[in-house]
C-alpha positions as CSV (number, residue, x, y, z in Angstrom):
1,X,120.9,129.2,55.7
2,X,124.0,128.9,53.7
3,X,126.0,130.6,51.4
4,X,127.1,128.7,48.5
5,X,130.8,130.1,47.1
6,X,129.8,129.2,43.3
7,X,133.2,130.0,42.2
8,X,134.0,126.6,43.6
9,X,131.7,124.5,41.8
10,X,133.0,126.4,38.7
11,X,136.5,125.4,39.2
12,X,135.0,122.1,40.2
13,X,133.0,121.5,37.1
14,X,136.2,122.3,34.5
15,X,138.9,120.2,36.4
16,X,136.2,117.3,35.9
17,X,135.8,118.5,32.6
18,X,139.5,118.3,31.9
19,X,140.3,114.8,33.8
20,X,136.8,113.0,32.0
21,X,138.3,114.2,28.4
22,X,141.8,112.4,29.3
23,X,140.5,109.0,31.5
24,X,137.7,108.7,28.8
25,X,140.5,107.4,26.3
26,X,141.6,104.5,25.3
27,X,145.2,104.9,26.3
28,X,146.6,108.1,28.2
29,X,150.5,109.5,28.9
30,X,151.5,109.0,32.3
31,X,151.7,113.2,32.9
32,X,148.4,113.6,30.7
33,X,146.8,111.4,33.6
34,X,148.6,113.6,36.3
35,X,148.1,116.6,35.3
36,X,144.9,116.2,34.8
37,X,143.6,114.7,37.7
38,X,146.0,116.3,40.5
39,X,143.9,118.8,41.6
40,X,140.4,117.0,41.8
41,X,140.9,115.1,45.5
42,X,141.4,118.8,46.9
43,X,138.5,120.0,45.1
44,X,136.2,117.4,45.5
45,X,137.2,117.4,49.4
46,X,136.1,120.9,49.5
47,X,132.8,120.1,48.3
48,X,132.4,117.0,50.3
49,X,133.0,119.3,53.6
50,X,130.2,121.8,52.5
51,X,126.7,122.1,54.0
52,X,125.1,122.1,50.5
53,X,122.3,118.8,50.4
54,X,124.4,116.8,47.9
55,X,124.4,113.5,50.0
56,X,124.2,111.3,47.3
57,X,127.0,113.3,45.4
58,X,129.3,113.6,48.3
59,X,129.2,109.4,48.3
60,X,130.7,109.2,45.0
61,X,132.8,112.4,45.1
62,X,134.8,110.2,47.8
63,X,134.8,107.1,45.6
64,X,136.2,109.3,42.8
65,X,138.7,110.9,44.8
66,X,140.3,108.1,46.4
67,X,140.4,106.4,43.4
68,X,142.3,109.5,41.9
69,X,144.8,109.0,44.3
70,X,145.0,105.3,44.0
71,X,146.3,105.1,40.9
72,X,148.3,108.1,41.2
73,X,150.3,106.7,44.3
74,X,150.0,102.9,42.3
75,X,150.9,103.8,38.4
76,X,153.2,107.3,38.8
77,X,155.2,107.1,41.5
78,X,157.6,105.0,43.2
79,X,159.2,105.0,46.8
80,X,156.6,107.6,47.5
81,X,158.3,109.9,44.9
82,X,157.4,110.4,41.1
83,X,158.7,108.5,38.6
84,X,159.7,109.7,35.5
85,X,160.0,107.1,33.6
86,X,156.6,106.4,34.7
87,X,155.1,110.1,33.5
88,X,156.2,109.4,30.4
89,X,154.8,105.9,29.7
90,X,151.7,104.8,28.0
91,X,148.7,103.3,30.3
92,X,145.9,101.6,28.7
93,X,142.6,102.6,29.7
94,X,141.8,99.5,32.3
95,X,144.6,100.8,34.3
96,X,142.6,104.0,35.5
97,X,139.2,102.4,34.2
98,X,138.0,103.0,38.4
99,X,138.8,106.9,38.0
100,X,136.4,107.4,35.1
101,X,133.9,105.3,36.2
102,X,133.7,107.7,39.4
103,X,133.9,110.6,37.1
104,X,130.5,109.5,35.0
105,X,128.8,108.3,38.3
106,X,129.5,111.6,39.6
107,X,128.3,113.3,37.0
108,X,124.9,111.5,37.0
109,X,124.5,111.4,40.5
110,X,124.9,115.8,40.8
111,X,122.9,116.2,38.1
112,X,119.6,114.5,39.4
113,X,120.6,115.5,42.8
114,X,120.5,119.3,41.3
115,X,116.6,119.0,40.3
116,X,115.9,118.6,43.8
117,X,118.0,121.5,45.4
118,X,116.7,125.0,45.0
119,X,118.6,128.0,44.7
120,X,117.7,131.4,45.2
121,X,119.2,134.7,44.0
122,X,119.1,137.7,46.6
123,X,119.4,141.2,44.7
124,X,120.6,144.0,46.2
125,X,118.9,146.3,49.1
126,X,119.6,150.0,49.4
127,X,123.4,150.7,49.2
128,X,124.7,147.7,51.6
129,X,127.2,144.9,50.5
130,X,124.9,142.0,50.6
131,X,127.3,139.8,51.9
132,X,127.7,142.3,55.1
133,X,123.7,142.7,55.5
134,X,123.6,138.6,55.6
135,X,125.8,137.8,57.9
136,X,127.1,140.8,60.2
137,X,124.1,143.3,59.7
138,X,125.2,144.5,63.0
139,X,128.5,146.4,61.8
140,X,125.7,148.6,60.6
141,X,126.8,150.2,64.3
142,X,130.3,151.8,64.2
143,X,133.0,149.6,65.8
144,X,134.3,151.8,68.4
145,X,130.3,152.1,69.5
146,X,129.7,148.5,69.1
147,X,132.1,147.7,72.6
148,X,129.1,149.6,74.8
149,X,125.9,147.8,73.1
150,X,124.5,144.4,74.6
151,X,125.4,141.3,72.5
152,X,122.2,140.1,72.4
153,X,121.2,143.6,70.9
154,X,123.8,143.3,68.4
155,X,122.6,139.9,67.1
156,X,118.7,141.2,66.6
157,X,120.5,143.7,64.1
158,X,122.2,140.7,62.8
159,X,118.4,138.6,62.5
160,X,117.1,142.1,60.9
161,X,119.8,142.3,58.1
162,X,118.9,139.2,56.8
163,X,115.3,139.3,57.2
164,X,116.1,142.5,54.9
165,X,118.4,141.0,52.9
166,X,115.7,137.9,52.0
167,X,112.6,140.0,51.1
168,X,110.9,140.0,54.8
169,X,110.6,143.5,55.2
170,X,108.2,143.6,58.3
171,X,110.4,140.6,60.3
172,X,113.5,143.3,60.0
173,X,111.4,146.1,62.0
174,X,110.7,143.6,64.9
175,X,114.2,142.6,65.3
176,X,115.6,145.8,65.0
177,X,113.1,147.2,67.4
178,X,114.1,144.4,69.6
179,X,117.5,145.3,69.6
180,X,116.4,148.9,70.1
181,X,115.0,148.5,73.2
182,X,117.4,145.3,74.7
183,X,120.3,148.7,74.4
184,X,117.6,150.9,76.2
185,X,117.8,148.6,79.1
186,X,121.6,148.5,79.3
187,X,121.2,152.6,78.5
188,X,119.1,152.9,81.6
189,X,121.0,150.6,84.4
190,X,124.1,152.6,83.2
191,X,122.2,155.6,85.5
192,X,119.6,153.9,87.6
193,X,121.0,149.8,87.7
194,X,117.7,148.9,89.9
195,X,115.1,150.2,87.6
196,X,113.0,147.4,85.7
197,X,110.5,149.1,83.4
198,X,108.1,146.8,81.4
199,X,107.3,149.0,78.2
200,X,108.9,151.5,75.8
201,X,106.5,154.3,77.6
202,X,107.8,152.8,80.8
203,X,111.7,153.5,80.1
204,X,111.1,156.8,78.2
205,X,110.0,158.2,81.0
206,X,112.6,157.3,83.0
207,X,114.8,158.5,81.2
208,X,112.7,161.9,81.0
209,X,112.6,162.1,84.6
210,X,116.7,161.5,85.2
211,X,117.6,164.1,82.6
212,X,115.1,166.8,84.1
213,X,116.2,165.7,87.6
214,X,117.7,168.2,89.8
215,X,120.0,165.3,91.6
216,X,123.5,165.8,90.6
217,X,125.9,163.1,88.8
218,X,125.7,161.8,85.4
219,X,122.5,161.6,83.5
220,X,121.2,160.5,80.1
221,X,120.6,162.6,77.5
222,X,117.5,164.7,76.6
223,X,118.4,163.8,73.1
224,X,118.1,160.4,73.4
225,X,114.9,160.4,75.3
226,X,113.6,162.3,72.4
227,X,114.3,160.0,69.8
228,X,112.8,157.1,71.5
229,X,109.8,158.8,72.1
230,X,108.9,159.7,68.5
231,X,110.0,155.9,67.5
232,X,107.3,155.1,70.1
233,X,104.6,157.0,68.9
234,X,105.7,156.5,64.9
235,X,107.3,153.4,64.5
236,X,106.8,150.6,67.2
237,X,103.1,151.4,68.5
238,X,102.2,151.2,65.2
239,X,104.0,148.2,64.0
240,X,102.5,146.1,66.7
241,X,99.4,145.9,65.0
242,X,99.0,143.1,62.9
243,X,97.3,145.4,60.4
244,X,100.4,147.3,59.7
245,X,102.8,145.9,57.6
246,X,106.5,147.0,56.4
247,X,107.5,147.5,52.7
248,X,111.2,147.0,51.4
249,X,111.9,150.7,52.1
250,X,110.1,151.4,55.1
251,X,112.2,148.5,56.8
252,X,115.7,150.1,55.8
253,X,114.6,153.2,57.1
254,X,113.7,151.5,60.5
255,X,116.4,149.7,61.0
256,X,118.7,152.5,60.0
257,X,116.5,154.7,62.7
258,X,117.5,151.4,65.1
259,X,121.0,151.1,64.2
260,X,121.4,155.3,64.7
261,X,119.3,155.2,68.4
262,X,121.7,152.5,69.5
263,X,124.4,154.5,68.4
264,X,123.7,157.7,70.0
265,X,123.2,155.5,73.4
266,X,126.2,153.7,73.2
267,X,128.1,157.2,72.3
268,X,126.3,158.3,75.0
269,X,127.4,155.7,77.6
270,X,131.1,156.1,76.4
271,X,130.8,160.2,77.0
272,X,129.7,159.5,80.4
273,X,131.7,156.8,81.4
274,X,134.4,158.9,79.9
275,X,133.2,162.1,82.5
276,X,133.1,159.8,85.1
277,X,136.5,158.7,85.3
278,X,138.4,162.4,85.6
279,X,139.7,163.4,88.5
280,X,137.9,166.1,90.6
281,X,140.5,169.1,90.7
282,X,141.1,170.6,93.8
283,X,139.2,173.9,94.2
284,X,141.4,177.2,93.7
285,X,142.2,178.5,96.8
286,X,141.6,182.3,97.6
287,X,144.4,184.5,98.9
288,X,143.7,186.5,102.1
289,X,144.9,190.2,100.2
290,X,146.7,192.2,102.7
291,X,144.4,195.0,103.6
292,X,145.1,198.8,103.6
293,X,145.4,200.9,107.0
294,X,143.1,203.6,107.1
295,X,145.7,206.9,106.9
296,X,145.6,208.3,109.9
């Protein structure tokens, strides 16, 4: 997958615009030729680097800028400085006949190589910034929170956002679930570190048990135990069975629900680990009172 910054082909397309309509004459001014040609190798460079399927074009986008440079370092300057005498003379086309050769080939090249490449437009889902739900879905989970929540769990957020973002609505709910339950795990070892539980049903009621325990120390919240347990019944149970499928909506509210969970766990694990660190204070300690002689 690959984000394509169009802006830069844009920019792209006019300075070849602008450099074809001077190197297509038969004679050009010395600045004319700079000026509008300078800025092509960088441009040109910056497509060659991108990931965008262009083989063909990136071939002659080399060509063209080298020979951009050629006769720019050849024809204009002198001593490795520019010449001003040099800006100001008259060039006949044969002179810079390699630069728009390149430019046409280019041209030619892209626009066959185009028919092959598809491009696809993404509209916008819910209220998020597209760009966000793409590539860092994740942030979907506040930042100071984010510190307490597995890295593995924060890239299945990451996998769900753009299975939301590209239209594959019931792809999102398995990865967010996934991330869901890979934070239930570290949730759980922050209070019991041996347990191993092999289901959703499994950890809920482990956590059910610690809360409701009569053992002293820190314990996890009945809160959280809660929440799981109705995702369980309503949301992931369900959602394993192939029959069920996810719509647009129904997969924004599941991963919200997700993204919200984690949250409360990792707020959670923060509270406790917070509680954990204070220091015990030293218990009050009780004056003997003097006591009264009976009057005798």
């Amino acid at each position: 997958m690959k984000r394509f910054d169009l802006v830069q082909y844009f920019e792209l397309a006019e300075s070849l615009s602008r450099a074809s309509a001077v190197y297509s004459a038969s004679t050009a001014k010395g600045y004319d030729l700079f000026f509008s040609a300078s800025d092509l190798p960088e441009k040109l460079n910056r497509m060659i680097a991108e990931d965008n399927g262009l083989q063909a074009s990136k071939h002659i986008a080399s060509e063209l800028s080298a020979a951009v440079r050629a006769f720019i370092n050849t024809h204009l300057m002198t001593d490795v400085k520019f010449d001003p005498t040099n800006l100001d003379s008259e060039f006949p086309s044969w002179k810079y006949i390699n630069v728009s050769n390149s430019i046409t080939a280019l041209r030619t090249v892209y626009l066959a190589e185009c028919r092959d490449i598809e491009v696809y437009s993404v509209g916008q889902i819910s209220i998020y910034k597209l760009s966000h739900l793409v590539s860092s879905a994740s942030t979907r989970i506040a930042s100071e929170l984010r510190k307490d929540v597995p890295q593995e769990a924060l890239d299945e957020f990451d996998e769900a956002g753009r299975c939301l973002a590209f239209q594959l609505p019931t792809a999102c709910g398995f990865h967010a679930l996934r991330g869901l339950e890979l934070m239930m795990g570290a949730y759980l070892r922050k209070f019991e570190p041996d347990a191993s539980p092999k289901s959703w049903f499994d950890y809920i009621k482990a956590f059910q048990k610690l809360s409701e325990g009569t053992k002293g120390g820190l314990k996890p919240s009945p809160k959280v135990a809660a929440m799981l347990d109705r995702m369980r019944v309503l949301d992931r149970n369900p959602l394993m069975h192939p029959q069920d499928r996810l719509d647009t909506s129904a997969a924004d509210m599941l991963f919200n629900l997700a993204a919200i969970t984690v949250s409360e766990m990792a707020r959670d694990i923060g509270t406790r680990d917070a509680q954990a660190e204070l220091p015990l204070e030293p218990a009050d300690e009780v004056l003997a009172l003097p006591v009264a002689k009976a009057a005798e």
